[in-house]
N, C-alpha and C positions, 0 to 999 in steps of 0.2 A: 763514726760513733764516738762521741765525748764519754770522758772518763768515769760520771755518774748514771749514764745509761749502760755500759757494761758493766760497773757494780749492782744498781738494779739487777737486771738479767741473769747474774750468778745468783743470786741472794734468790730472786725467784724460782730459779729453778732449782734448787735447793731445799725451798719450800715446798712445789710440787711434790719432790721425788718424796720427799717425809710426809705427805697426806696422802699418798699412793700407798706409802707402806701401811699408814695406819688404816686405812679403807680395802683389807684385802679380803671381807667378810662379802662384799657385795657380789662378788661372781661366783657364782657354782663350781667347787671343787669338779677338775677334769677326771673323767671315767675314761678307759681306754675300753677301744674296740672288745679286744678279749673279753674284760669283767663285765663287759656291761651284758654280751652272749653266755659269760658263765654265771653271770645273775639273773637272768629269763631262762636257761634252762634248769635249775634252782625251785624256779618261782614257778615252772611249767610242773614240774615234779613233785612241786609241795600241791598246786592246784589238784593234780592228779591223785595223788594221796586223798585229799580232801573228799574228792569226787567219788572213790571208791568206796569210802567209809560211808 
């Protein structure tokens, strides 16, 4: 590998890593197992609520 194709390489990858950072809007915030059970049981509860009224 000559000396301007591993300058390339740094420099790109460097690039990468800083449009990675700025693009972090595009995947859906992770929900864990529990909240996502204690937000359906929530939502089963307010349904129920609803339903008796």
């Amino acid at each position: 590998m000559n000396r301007t194709k591993k300058i390339t390489k740094k420099h790109m990858s460097k690039v990468k890593k800083a449009n990675a950072k700025l693009n972090t809007a595009s995947k859906p915030k992770y929900v864990s197992k529990a909240e996502r059970e204690r937000l359906a049981t929530l939502e089963a509860q307010e349904h129920a609520s609803i339903v008796t009224e």
